[in-house]
C-alpha positions in Angstrom: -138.5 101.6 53.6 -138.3 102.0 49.9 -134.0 102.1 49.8 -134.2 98.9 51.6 -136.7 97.2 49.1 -134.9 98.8 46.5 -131.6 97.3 48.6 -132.8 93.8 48.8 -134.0 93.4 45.3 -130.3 94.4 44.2 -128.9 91.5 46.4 -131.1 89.3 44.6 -130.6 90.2 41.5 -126.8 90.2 41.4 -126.1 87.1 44.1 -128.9 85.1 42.2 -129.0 86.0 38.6 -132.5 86.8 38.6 -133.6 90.0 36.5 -137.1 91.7 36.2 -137.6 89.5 33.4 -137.3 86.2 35.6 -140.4 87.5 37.8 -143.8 86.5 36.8 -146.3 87.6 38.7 -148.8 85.1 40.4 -151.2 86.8 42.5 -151.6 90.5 43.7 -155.1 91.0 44.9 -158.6 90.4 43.6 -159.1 93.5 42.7 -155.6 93.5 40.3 -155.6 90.3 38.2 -155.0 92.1 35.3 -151.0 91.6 36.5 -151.4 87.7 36.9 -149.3 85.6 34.3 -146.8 89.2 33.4 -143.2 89.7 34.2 -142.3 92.7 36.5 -140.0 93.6 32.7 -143.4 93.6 31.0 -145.4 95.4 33.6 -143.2 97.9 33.7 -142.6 98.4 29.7 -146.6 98.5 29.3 -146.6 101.3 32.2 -143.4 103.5 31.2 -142.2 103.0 34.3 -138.5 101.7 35.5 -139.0 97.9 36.7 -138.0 98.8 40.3 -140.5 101.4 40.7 -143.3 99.2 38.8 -142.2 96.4 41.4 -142.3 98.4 44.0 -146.0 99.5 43.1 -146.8 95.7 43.0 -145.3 95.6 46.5 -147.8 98.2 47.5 -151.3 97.2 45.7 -150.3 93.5 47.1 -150.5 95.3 50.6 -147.0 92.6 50.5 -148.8 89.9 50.4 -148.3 89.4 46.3 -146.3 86.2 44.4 -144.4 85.8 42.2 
């Protein structure tokens, strides 16, 4: 489940010129706020983590149902 999420994102990225810099996150959950108004790039640099696995964790605490 993880290669294709890690697929998709890929596709996007390339076909649409959107980088982990272009996505601000809106809304995770209730309990997570403390993500609301950062990029994925941000997020990621704040956590020493890559940006795919730092989106990928937002993919998970969202249960998927975050925005960006």
């Amino acid at each position: 489940m993880l290669l294709a999420y890690a697929f998709t994102i890929f596709l996007y990225r390339k076909l649409f010129g959107i980088d982990w810099e272009d996505l601000r996150i809106a809304y995770i959950s209730d309990e997570h706020r403390e993500f609301e108004g950062k990029t994925v790039q941000e997020l990621a640099d704040q956590a020493k983590m890559e940006p795919l696995d730092m989106y990928l964790k937002l993919v998970e605490l969202s249960d998927r149902k975050g925005t960006i």
